[in-house]
N, C-alpha and C positions, 0 to 999 in steps of 0.2 A: 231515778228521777232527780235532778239536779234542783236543790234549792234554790227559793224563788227570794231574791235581794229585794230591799224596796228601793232602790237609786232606780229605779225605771221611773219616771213621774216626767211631769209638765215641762221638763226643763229640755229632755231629750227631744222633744216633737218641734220641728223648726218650720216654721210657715213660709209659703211661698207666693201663692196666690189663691183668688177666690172662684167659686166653682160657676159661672155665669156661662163662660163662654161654652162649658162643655153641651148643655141640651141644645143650644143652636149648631153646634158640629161637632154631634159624639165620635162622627166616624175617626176625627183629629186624633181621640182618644183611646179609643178601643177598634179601630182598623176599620171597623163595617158596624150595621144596623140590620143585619142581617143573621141566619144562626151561627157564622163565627164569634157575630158580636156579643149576641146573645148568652154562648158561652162561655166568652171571654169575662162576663162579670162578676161567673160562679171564680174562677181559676185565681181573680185579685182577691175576691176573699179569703178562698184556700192558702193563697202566696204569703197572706200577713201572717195565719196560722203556719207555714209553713217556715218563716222566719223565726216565729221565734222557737220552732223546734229546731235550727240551725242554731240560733245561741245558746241551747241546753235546756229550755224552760218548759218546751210541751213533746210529748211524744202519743198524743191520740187525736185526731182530728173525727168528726165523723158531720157527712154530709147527706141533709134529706132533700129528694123532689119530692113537696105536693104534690095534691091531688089537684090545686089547682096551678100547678107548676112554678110556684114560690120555690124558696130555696131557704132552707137555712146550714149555717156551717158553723159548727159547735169544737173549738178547741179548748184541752186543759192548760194552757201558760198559763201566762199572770194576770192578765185580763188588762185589756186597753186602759189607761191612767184615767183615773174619775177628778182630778185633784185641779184644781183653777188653773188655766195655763197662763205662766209668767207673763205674757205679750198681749194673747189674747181678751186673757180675766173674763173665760167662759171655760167651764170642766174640759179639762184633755180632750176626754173623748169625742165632743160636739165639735170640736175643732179638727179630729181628724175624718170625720164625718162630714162636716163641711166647708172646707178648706181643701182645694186642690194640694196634691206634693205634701200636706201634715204627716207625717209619719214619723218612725223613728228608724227607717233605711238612711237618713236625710241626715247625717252628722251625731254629734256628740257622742256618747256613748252606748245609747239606745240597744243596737245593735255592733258588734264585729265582724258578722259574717253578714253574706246575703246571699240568695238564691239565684244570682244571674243579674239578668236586665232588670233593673229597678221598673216596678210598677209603675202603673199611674196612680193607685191610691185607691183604698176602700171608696175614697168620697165620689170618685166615679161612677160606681156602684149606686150610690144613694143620689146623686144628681140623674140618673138614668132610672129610678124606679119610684112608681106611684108611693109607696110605705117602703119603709126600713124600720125594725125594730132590731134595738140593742139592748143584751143584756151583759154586764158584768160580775162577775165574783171574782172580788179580791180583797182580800184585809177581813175577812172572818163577814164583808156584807158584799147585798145583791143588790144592784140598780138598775135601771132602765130606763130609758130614752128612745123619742121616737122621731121620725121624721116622715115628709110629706114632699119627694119631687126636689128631694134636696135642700128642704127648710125643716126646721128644726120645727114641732108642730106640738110634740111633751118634753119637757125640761126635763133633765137628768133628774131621778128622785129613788130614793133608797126604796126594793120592795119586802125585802128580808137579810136574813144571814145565809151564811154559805161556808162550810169547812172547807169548800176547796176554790178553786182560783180556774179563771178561764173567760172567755168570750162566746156568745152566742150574737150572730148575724141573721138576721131573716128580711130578706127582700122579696120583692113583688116587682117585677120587670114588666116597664112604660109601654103600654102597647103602641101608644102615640108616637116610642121613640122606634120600637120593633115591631115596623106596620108587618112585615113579613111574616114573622112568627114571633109567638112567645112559647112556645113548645119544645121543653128541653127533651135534649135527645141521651138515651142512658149509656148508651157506647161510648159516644164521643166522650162524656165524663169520667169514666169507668176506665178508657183507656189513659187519659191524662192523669188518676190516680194512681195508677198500675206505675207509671213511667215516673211519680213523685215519690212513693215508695218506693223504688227500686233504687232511687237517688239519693233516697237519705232515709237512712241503715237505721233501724231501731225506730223510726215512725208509721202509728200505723194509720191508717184512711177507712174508714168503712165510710161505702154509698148503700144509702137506704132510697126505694123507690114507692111511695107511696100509691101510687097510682094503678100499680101490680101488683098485686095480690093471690095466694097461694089458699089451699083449702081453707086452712085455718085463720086466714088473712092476716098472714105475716107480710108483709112487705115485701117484694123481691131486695136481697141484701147480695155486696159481695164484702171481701177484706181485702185490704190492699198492704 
């Protein structure tokens, strides 16, 4: 595991624009509203985890479906910046949350590498679902923030400590936005982790399926 620098901060995350136009035309942003779209939301939050295991920083990502088909996606990096951001003068994170384009694929030095076709951004994510909770660990503490439809709805606020470092994402997908369905499907995810591990050597994926359950009621699980 490659040591975690602290030069990743507020400076890196370069704004672009705000996230308004996306719930009047998600399709603009994620192709459909439909279950490509649908899974297309889990796959930008895995891509941010996925990033920063392309610059050295995480190598375990692991992703659950609810029971009531929420999502969350938990990797060990450095955990998304909590620190004011220079422009904004709201914490990093809220700003890549919601701020279309906020990222750190987006210049400086944030990142060197990147996984392909740049995202649209976690904040899609969170413009396109009823609740988003975030959590952070990094710098020895844990925080949280939450949001509501794309607005910020609990202010970043400290809930503990933490020895280790990482991000935890948990969404709830707009049924408003996904009249079709909101009913993840385990294949389709299972097979796009199969194909992210296989791409980047020393990462590993596990999907947990909460929904399915075995005697014991362990989850259905795979590794990737």
């Amino acid at each position: 595991m490659a040591s975690k620098p602290d030069h990743y901060d507020g400076s890196d995350i370069q704004v672009l624009e705000g996230l308004e136009a996306v719930r009047k035309r998600p399709g603009m942003y994620i192709g459909s509203t439909g279950p490509r779209g649908l899974h297309h939301l889990v796959y930008e939050v895995v891509d941010n985890a996925v990033d920063e295991a392309l610059a050295g920083y995480c190598d375990e990502i692991k992703v659950y479906i609810h029971q009531d088909n929420s999502i969350t996606c938990i990797d060990n990096g450095r955990g998304i910046p909590v620190d004011k951001h220079p422009k904004e003068k709201i914490p990093t994170v809220e700003v890549v949350l919601t701020i279309l384009h906020a990222g750190g694929k987006f210049g400086g030095e944030g990142y060197k590498v990147s996984g392909g076709l740049h995202g649209v951004g976690v904040s899609v994510v969170n413009a396109l679902s009823t609740r988003v909770e975030v959590q952070v660990a990094r710098d020895g503490k844990k925080y949280q923030i939450e949001f509501t439809r794309g607005k910020t709805s609990t202010k970043l606020h400290e809930i503990g400590t933490s020895k280790h470092s990482g991000t935890s994402v948990t969404f709830w997908p707009d049924p408003e936005i996904f009249t079709e369905t909101t009913v993840y499907d385990y294949d389709t995810l299972a097979n796009r982790f199969r194909e992210m591990a296989f791409l980047n050597k020393g990462l590993k994926i596990t999907l947990f399926d909460e929904r399915i359950r075995d005697a014991e009621g362990n989850p259905r699980t795979d590794v990737f």
